[in-house]
GUDO-510261 format. One record per residue (C-alpha): residue number from 1; residue in one letter; x, y, z. Coordinates in Angstrom, 3 decimals, decimal comma. Layout:
REM residues N
<node resi="NUM" resn="a" px="X" py="Y" pz="Z"/>
...
REM end
This chain:
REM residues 82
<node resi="1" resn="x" px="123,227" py="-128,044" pz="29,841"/>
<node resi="2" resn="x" px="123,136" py="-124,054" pz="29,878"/>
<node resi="3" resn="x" px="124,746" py="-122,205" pz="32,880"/>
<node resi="4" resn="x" px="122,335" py="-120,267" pz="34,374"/>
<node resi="5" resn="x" px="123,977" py="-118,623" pz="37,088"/>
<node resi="6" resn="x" px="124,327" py="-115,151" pz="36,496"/>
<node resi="7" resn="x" px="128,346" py="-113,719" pz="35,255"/>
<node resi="8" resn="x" px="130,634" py="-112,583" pz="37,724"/>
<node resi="9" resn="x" px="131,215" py="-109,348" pz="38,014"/>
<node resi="10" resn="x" px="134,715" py="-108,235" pz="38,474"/>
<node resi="11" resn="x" px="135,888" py="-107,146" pz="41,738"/>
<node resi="12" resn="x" px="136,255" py="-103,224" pz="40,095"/>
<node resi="13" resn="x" px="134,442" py="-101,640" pz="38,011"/>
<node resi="14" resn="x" px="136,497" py="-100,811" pz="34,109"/>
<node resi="15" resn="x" px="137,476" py="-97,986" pz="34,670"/>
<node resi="16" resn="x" px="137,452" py="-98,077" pz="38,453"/>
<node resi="17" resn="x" px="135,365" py="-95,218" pz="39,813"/>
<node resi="18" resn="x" px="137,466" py="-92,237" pz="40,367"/>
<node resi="19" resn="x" px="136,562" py="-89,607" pz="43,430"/>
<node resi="20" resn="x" px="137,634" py="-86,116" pz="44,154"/>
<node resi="21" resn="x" px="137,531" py="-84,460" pz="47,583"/>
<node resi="22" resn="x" px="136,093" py="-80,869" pz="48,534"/>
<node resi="23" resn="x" px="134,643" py="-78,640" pz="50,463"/>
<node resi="24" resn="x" px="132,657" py="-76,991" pz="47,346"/>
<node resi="25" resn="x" px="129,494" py="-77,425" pz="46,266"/>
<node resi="26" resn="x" px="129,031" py="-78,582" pz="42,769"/>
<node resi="27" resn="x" px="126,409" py="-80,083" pz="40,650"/>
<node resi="28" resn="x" px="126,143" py="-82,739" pz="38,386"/>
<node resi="29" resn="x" px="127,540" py="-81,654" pz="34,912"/>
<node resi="30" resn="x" px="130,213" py="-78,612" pz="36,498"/>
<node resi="31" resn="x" px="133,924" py="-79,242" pz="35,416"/>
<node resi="32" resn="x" px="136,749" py="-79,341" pz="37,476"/>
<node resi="33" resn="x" px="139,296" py="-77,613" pz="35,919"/>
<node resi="34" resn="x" px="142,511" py="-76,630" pz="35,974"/>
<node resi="35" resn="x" px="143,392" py="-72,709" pz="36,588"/>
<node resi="36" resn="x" px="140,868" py="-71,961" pz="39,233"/>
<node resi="37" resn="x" px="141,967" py="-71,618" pz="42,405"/>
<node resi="38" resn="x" px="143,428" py="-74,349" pz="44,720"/>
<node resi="39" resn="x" px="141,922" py="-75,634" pz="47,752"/>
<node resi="40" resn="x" px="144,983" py="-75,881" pz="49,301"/>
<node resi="41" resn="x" px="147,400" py="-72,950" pz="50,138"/>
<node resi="42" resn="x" px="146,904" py="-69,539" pz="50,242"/>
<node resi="43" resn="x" px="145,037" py="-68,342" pz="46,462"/>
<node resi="44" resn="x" px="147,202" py="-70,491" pz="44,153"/>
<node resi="45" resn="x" px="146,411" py="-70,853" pz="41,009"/>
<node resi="46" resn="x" px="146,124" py="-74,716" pz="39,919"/>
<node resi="47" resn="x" px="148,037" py="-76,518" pz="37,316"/>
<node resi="48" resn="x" px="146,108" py="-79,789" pz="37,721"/>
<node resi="49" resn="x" px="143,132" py="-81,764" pz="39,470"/>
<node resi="50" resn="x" px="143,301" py="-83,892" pz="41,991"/>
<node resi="51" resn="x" px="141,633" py="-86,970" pz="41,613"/>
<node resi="52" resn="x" px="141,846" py="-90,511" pz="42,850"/>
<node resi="53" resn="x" px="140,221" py="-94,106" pz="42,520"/>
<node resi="54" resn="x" px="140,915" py="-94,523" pz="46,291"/>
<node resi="55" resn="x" px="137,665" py="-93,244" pz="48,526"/>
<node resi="56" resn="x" px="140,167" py="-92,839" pz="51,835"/>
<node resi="57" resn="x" px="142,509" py="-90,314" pz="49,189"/>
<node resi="58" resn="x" px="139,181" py="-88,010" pz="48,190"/>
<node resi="59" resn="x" px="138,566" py="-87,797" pz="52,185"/>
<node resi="60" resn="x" px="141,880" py="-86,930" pz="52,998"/>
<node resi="61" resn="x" px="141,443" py="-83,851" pz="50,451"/>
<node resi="62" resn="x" px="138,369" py="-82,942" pz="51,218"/>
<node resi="63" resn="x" px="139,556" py="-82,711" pz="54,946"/>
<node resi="64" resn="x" px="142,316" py="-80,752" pz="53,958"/>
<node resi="65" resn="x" px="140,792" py="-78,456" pz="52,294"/>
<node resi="66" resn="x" px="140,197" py="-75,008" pz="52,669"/>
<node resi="67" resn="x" px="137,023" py="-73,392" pz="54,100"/>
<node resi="68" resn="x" px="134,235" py="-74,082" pz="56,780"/>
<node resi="69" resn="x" px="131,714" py="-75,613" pz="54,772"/>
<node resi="70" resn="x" px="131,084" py="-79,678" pz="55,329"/>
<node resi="71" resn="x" px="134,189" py="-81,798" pz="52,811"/>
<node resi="72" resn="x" px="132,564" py="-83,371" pz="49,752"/>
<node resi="73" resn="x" px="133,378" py="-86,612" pz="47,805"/>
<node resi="74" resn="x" px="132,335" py="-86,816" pz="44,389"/>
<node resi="75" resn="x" px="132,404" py="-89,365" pz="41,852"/>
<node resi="76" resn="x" px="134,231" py="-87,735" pz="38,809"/>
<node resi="77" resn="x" px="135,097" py="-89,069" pz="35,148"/>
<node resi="78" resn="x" px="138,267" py="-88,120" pz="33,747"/>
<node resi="79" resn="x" px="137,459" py="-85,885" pz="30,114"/>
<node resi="80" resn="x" px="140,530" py="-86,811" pz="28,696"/>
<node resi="81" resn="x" px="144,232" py="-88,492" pz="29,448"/>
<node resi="82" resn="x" px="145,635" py="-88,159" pz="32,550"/>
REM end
């Protein structure tokens, strides 16, 4: 007798989807890279991206970030090891 219930999914996604919090505006397809400037401090260059699989971390960063426009949470995809 075949099962035909349908699989079940596992709780989290492989990989787990990863966010990053702003307050820029970017589009689908623009790189976050290191060497631009930070969001954070006072026009520091940065040595790394912040990114996390945890929703609550992106908000925190896009809350502290700098500027007046609205925070952002995107859903990013790591290009290579981190």
């Amino acid at each position: 007798m075949p099962n035909d219930l349908p699989p079940l999914a596992p709780r989290y996604p492989s990989p787990p989807p990863y966010y990053h919090g702003t307050r820029i505006d970017l589009r689908v397809g623009d790189l976050i890279e290191p060497g631009c400037l930070t969001n954070y401090g006072t026009g520091k260059t940065a040595n790394h991206v912040y990114f996390s699989a945890s929703l609550e971390a992106a908000i925190w960063g896009a809350e502290l970030a700098r500027g007046e426009r609205p925070g952002r949470i995107y859903v990013v995809e790591p290009m290579g090891p981190f």
